[in-house]
N, CA, C and O of each residue as an XYZ file, in Angstrom:
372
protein
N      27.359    -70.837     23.459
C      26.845    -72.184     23.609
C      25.329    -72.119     23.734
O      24.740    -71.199     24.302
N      24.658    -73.319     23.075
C      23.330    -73.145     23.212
C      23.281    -74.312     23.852
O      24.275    -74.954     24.193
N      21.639    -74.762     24.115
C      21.254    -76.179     24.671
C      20.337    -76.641     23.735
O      19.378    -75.961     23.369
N      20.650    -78.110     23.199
C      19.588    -78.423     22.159
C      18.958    -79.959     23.083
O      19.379    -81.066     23.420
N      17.475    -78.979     23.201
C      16.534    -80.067     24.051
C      15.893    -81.230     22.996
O      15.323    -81.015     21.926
N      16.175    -82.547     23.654
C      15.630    -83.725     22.698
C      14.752    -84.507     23.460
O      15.073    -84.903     24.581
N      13.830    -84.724     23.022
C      12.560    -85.532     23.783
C      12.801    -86.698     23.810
O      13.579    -87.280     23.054
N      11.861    -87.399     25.097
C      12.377    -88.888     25.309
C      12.571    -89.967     23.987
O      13.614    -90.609     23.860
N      11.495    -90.073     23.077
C      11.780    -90.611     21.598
C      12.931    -90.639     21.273
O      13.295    -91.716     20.801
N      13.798    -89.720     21.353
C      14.900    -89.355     21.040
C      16.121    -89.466     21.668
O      17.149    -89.210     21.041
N      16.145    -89.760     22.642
C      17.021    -89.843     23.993
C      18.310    -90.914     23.936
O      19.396    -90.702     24.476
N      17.924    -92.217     23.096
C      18.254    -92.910     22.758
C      19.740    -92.653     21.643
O      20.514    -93.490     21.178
N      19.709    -91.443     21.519
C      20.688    -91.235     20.411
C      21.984    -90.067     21.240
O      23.145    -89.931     20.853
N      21.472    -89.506     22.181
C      21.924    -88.862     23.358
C      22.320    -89.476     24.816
O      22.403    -88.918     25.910
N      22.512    -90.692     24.469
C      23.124    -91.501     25.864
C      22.013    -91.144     27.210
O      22.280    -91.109     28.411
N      20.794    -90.919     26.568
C      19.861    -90.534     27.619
C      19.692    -89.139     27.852
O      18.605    -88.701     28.230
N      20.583    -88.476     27.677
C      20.143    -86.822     27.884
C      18.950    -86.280     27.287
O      18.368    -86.651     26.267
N      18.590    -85.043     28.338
C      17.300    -84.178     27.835
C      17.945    -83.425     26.787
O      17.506    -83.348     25.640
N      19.151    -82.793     27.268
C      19.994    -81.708     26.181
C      20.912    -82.036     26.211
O      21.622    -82.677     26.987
N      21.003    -81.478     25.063
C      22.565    -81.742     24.784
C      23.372    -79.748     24.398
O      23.045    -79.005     23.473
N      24.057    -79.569     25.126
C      24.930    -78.308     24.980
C      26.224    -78.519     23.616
O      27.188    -79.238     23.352
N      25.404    -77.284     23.005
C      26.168    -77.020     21.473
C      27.290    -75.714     22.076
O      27.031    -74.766     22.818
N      28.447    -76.069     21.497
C      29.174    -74.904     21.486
C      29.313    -74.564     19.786
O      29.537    -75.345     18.861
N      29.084    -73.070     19.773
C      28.973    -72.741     18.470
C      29.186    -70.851     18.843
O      29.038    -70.288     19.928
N      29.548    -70.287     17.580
C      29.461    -69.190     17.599
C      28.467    -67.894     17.682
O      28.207    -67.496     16.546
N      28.053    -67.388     18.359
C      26.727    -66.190     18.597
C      26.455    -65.928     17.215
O      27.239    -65.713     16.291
N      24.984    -65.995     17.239
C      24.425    -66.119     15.548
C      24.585    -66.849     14.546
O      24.128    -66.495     13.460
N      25.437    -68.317     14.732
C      25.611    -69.389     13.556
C      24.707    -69.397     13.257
O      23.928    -68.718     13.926
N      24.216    -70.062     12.206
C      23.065    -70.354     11.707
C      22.729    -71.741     12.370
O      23.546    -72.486     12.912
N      21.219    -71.976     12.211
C      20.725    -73.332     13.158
C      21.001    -74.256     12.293
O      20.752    -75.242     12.986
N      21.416    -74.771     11.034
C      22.470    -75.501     10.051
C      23.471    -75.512     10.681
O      24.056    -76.595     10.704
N      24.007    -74.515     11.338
C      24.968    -75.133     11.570
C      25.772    -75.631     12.924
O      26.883    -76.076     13.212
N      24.227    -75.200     13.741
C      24.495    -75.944     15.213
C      23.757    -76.895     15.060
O      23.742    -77.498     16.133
N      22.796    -77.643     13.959
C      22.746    -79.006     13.829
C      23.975    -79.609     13.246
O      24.039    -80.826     13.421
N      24.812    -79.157     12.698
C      25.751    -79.824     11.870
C      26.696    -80.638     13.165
O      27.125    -81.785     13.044
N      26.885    -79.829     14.309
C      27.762    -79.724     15.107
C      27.368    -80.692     16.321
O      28.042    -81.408     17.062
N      25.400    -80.300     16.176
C      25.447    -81.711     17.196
C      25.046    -83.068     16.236
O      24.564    -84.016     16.856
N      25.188    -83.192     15.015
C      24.881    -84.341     14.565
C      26.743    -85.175     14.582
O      26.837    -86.366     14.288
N      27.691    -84.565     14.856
C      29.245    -84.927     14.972
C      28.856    -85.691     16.477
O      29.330    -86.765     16.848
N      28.049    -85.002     17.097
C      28.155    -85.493     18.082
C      27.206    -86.610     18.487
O      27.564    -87.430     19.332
N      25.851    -86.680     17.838
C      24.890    -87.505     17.722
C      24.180    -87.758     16.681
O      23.013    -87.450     16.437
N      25.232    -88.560     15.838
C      25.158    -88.935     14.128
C      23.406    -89.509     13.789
O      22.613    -89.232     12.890
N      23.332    -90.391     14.967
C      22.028    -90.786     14.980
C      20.782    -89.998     14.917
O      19.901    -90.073     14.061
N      20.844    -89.172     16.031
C      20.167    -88.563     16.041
C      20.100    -87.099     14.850
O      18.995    -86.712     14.469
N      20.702    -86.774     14.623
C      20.723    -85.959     13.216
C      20.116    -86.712     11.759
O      19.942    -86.054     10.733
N      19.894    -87.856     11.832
C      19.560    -88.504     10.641
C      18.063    -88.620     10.954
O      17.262    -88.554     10.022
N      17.543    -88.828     12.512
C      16.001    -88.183     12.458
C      15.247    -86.888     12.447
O      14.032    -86.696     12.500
N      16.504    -85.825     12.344
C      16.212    -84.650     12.221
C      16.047    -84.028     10.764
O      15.173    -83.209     10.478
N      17.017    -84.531      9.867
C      17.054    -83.845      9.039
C      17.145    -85.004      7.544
O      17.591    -86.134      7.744
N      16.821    -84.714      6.511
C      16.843    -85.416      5.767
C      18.020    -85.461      4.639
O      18.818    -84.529      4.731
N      18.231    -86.301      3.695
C      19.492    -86.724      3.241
C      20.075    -85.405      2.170
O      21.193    -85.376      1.657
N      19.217    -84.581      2.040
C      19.173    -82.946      1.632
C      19.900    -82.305      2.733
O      20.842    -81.561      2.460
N      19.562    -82.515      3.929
C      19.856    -81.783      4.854
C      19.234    -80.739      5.213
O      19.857    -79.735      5.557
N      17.275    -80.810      5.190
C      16.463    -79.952      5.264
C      15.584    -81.121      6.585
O      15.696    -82.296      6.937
N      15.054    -80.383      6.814
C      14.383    -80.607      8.207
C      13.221    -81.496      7.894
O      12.546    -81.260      6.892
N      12.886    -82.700      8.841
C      12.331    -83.436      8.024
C      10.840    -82.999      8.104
O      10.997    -82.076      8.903
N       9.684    -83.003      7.879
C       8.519    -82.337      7.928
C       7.355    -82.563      8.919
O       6.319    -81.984      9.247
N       8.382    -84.273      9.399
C       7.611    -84.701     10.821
C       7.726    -83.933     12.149
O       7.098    -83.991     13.206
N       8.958    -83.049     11.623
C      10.170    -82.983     13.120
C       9.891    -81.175     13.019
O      10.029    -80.568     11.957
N       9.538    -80.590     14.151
C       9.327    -79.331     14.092
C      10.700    -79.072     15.523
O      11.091    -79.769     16.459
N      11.092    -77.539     14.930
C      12.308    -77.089     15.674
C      12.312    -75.974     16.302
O      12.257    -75.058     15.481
N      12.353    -75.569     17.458
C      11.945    -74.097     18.283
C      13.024    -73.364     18.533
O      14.007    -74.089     18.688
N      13.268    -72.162     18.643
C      14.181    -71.631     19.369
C      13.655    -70.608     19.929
O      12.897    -69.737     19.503
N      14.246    -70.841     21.168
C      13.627    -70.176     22.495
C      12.191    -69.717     22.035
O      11.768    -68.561     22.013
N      11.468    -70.991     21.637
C       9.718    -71.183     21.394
C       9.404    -70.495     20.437
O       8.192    -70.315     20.558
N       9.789    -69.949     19.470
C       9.644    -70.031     17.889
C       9.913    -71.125     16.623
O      10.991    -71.482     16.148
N       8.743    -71.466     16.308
C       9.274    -72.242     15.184
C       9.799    -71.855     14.559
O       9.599    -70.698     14.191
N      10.934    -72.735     14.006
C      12.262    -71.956     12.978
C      11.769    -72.052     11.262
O      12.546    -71.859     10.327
N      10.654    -72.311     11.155
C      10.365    -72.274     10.361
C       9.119    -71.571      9.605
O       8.621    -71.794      8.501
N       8.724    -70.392     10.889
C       7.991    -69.201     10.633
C       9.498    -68.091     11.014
O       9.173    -66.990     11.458
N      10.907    -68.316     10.876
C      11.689    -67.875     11.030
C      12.492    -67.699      9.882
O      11.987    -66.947      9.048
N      13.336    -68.062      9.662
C      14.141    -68.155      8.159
C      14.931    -69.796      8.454
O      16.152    -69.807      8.302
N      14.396    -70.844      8.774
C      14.203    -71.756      8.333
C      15.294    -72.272      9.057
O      15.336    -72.065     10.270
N      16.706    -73.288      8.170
C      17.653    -73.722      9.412
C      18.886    -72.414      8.627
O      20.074    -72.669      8.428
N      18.250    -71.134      8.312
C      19.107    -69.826      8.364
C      18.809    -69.229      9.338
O      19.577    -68.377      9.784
N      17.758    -69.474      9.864
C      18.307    -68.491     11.427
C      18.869    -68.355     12.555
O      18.846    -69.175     13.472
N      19.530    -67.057     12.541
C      20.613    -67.135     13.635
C      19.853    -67.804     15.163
O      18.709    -67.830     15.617
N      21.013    -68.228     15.546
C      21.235    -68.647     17.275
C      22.197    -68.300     18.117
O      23.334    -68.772     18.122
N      21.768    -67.473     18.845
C      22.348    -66.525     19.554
C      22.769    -67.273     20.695
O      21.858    -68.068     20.926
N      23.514    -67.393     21.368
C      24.412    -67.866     22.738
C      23.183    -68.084     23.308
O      22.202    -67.396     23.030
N      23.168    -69.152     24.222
C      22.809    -69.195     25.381
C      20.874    -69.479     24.657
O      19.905    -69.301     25.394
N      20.772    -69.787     23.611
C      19.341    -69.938     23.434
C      19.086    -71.243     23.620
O      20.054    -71.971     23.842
N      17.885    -71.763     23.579
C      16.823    -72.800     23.754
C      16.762    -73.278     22.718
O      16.261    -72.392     22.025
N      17.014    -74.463     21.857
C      16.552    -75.108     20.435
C      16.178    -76.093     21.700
O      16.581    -76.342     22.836
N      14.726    -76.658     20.396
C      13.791    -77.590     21.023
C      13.540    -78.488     19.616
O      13.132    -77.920     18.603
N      13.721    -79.429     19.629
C      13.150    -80.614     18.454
C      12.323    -81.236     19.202
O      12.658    -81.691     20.295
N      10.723    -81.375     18.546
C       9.689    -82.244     18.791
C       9.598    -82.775     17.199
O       9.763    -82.234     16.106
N       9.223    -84.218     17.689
C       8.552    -84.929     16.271
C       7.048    -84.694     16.594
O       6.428    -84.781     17.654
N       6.659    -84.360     15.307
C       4.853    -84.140     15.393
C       4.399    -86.013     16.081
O       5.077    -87.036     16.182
N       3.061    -85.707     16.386
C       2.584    -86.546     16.576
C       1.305    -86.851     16.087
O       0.389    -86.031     16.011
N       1.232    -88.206     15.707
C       0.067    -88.009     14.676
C      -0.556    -89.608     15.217
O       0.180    -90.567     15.449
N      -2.029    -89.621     15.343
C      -2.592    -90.415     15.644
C      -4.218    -90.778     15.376
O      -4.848    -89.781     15.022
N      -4.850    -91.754     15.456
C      -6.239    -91.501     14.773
C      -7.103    -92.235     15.769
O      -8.322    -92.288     15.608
């Protein structure tokens, strides 16, 4: 099981939770512990990922504080008990 942390923006799609706890297998791929919490928070998976099912370019994704995308992207494994973190960039002028 991992914990997938969602920021207040987001909270709204999580009945208010900070995290939400994925049960998934040691090393799934992060495809496919989004797959698993978007069953569970349809909403919130549709601001994560786009209708491809690639990550959207606003929305950056950590595990245990690596971006997964100086990683092998939503192919890299997630090991039990790790940290996924979704932040939406923030952009302002």
């Amino acid at each position: 099981m991992c914990r997938v942390g969602v920021p207040a923006a987001l909270r709204q799609f999580t009945e208010g939770a900070a995290s939400v706890p994925v049960e998934h297998m040691d090393g799934a791929r992060l495809s496919a512990v989004l797959d698993l919490l978007g069953t569970r928070c349809p909403g919130l998976d549709r601001r994560v990922r786009d209708e491809q099912g690639e990550l959207r370019r606003f929305v950056n994704v950590y595990l245990d504080g690596e971006d997964v995308r100086r990683l092998d992207g939503l192919a890299t494994a997630v090991p039990a008990r790790a940290e996924v973190l979704i932040v939406p960039s923030v952009a302002g002028g």
